[in-house]
C-alpha positions as CSV (number, residue, x, y, z in Angstrom):
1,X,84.9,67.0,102.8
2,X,83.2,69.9,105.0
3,X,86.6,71.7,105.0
4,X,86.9,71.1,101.5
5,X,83.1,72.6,100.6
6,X,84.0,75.2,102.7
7,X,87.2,76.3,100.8
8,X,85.6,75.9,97.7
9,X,82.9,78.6,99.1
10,X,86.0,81.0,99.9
11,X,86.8,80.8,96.4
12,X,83.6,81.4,95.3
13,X,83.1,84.4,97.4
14,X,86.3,85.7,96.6
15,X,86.0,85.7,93.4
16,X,82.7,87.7,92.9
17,X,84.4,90.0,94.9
18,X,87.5,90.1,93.1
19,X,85.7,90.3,89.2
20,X,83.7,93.4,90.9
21,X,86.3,95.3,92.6
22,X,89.8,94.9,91.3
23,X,91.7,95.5,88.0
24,X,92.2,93.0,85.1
25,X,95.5,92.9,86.0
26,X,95.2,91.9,89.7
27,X,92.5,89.5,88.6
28,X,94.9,87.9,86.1
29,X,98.1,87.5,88.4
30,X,95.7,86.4,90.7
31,X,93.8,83.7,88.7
32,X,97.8,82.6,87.0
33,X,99.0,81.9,91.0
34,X,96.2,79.8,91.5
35,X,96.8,77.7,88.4
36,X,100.1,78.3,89.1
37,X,99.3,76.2,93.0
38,X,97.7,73.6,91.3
39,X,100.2,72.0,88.9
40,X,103.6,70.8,89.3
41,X,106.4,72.2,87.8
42,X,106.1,76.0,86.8
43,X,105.1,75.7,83.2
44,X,101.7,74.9,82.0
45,X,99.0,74.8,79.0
46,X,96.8,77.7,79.0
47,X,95.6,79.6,76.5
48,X,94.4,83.7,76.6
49,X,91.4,83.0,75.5
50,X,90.4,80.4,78.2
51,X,91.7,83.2,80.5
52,X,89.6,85.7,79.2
53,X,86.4,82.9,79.4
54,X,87.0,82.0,83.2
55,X,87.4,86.2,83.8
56,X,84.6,87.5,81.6
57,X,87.5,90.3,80.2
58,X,88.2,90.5,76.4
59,X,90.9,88.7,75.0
60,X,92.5,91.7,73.9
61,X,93.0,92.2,77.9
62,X,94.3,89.4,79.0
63,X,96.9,89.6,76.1
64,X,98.0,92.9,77.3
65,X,98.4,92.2,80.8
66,X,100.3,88.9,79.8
67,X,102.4,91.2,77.6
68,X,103.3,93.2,80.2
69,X,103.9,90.6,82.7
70,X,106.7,89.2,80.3
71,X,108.4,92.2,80.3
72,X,108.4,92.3,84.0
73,X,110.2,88.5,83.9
74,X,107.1,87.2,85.6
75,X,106.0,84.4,83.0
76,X,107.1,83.6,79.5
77,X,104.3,82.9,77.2
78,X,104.2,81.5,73.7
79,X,101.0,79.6,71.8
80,X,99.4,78.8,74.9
81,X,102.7,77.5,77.0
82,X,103.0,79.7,80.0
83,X,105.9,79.3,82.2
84,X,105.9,81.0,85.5
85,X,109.6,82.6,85.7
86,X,109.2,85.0,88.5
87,X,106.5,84.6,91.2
88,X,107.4,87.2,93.3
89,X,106.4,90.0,90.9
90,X,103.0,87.5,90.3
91,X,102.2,88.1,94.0
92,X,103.0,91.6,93.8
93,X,100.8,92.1,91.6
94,X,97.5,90.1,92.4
95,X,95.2,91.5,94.6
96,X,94.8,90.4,98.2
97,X,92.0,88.1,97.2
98,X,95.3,85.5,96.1
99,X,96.0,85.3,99.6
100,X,93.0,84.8,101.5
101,X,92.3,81.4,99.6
102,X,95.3,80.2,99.3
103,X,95.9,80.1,103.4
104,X,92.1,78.7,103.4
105,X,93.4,75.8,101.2
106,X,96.5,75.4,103.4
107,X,94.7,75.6,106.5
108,X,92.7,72.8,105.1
109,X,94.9,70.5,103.5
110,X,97.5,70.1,106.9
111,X,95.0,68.0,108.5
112,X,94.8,65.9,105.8
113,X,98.3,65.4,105.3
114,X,98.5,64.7,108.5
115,X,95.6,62.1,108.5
116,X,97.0,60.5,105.4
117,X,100.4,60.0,107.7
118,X,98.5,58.3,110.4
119,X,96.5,55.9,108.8
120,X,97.5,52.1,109.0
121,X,98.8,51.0,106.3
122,X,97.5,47.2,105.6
123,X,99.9,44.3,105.5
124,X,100.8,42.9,101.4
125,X,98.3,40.1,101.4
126,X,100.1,36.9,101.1
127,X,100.0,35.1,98.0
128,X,100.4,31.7,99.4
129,X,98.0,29.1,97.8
């Protein structure tokens, strides 16, 4: 749980960095790949304007750099389905910040993978009466 806290706090920091230093457009790209991270597959529901909310940019914005970005191949977007299509150009254009918490979360998630392989698991319980 510590590790966990303590990626969460990366984030944190990271991102109040990030929203004072960077461009929309690195923040966006960056914000997309961690979404991106999180679910499986690479299309998800996500709408400009809750994009615009998490960032504190105008909506106008975030549609612009999403306009651009599908021009580039990166995503494909369409009444709030988003489909990443190339996530190469995504990381090339996200600021460093991306980076920095994503190895903190993978740094912290190997031991728990590993942990979860170790444990014991407990014999079925016999349904004998």
């Amino acid at each position: 749980m510590l590790r966990y806290a303590k990626c969460l706090i990366i984030q944190l920091l990271e991102s109040v960095a990030c929203n004072s230093l960077h461009s929309a457009e690195e923040r966006i790209c960056r914000w997309l790949l961690h979404a991106h991270d999180r679910v499986v597959g690479h299309s998800f529901q996500l709408t400009q304007a809750a994009v615009s909310r998490a960032l504190g940019l105008r909506r106008a914005t975030v549609n612009m750099v999403c306009s651009k970005l599908m021009e580039q191949g990166a995503i494909s977007y369409s009444r709030g389905d988003l489909t990443v299509r190339d996530r190469s150009v995504m990381e090339a254009r996200a600021c460093a910040c991306y980076g920095r918490v994503a190895r903190a979360f993978e740094r912290t998630s190997q031991p728990l993978a590993r942990f979860a392989e170790e444990l014991p698991m407990p014999a079925p319980a016999s349904r004998d009466p």
